[in-house]
Structure formats: structure tokens, C-alpha cells
C-alpha positions, 0 to 999 in steps of 0.5 A, spaced: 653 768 447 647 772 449 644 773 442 643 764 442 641 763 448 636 769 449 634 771 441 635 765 438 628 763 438 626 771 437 630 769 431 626 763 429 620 766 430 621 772 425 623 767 420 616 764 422 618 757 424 614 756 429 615 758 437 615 749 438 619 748 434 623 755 436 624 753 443 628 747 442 634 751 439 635 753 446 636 745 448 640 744 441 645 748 444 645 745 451 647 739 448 652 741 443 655 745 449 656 738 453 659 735 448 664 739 446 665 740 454 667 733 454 671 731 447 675 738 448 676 737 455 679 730 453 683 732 447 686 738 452 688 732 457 694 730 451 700 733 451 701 734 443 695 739 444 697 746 445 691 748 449 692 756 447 691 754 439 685 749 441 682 755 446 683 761 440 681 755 434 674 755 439 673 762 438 674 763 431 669 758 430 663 760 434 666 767 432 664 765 424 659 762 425 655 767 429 657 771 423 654 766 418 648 765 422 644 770 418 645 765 412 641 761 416 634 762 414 632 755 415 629 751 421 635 745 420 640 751 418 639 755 425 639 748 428 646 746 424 649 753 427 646 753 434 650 746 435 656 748 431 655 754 436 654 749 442 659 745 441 666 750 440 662 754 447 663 747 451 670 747 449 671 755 451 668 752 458 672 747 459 679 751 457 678 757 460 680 755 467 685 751 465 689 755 460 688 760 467 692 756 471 697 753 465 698 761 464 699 763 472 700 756 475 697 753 481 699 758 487 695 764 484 689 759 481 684 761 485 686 769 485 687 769 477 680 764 477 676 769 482 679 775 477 677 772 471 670 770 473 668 777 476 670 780 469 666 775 466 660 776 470 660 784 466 658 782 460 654 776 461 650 780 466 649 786 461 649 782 454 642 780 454 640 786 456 644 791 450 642 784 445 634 786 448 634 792 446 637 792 441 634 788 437 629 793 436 632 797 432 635 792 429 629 788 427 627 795 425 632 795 420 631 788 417 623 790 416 625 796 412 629 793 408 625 787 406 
């Protein structure tokens, strides 16, 4: 999630859309984010949902979308890919605790949560910096090729 939320508007501006404009792909996905939070945290509630499909369904999508993102080449394009990619983060957020405690039940909740937290903080605390610099190189590489 580091690439959207921190080099999605670097992005933009290299396609030369304007920084104005580039700024707003950031609340884009906040808002997507929200819903997804409340439909999917809502769908979970019902019993006929595997929630475990649902969860992988969500990272599949935000996993080909983010693959597709270089297609997007346009304003409205990158818009269509950050709140697709906003939507199906929100129901990654809502599940994950969920799904935790369906997996390890309510006597090891807390202990599994705490867990699960601390692994998640390594990537989300270094990711930006890899993503920044890498980019770099990257845009280096796409400079050279056009």
C-alpha cells in the first residue's frame, strides 16, 4: 500500500497531470478505503459469506489492480484504479481482526491481535522507505525507455 498512498501522486505528476489534481488521488483512496470498510464489514456479518474467501477475493483484486496501474496513463484512469484499490483495502481492514479471531477464538484474541499487529508495522514502517527509494531507479528505467 506504500506505492498508493505515498508515490501515487509522484506518479501523477510524471504523467504530468497537475500536482492539484495529483493530490487529490490520496483522499480518493480514503474514501473508497471507507466504503469498503463499511460494505464489506457488513457482507462478513452474514453467515452464508466464507469471510476467508472474501479476505483472499480483496487481496487478489488490490493485487491485480495494482499490476494493472501502469495502464492507467490518465487522470480519470488513475482515479478508477485508487478507489478500486481503496475499496477492496477497506475490506482488507475490516477482516483481518476478524478472521483472527475466527481462526484463534476469543481466548487468544488479544495475544494473536498484538501479534499480528507487531508483524504488520514492519512492513508498513519500512515499505515507504524501500518505495522512495526505489523509485529512483525506477523512473530512471522508464526515462530510458522512452
Amino acid at each position: 500500500m506504500s506505492f498508493s498512498i505515498h508515490l501515487q501522486p509522484t506518479h501523477a505528476s510524471y504523467l504530468n497531470i497537475p500536482e492539484s489534481k495529483a493530490s487529490f488521488l490520496i483522499g480518493f483512496l480514503s474514501v473508497g478505503s471507507l466504503f469498503g470498510r463499511l460494505f464489506f464489514g457488513h457482507v462478513s456479518d452474514y453467515q452464508w459469506i466464507n469471510r476467508l474467501y472474501l479476505y483472499q477475493t480483496a487481496l487478489l483484486v488490490m493485487a491485480v489492480t495494482t499490476t494493472l496501474c501502469p495502464l492507467a496513463t490518465s487522470y480519470g484512469g488513475l482515479i478508477v484504479y485508487t478507489i478500486l484499490f481503496g475499496v477492496f483495502d477497506g475490506a482488507f481492514v475490516a477482516l483481518i481482526a476478524v478472521l483472527t479471531g475466527d481462526i484463534v477464538g476469543n481466548n487468544k484474541l488479544p495475544s494473536a491481535l498484538g501479534f499480528l499487529y507487531l508483524v504488520f508495522s514492519v512492513p508498513i514502517m519500512t515499505g515507504s522507505l524501500i518505495a522512495g527509494m526505489l523509485f529512483p531507479s525506477v523512473f530512471l528505467v522508464h526515462n530510458l525507455k522512452t
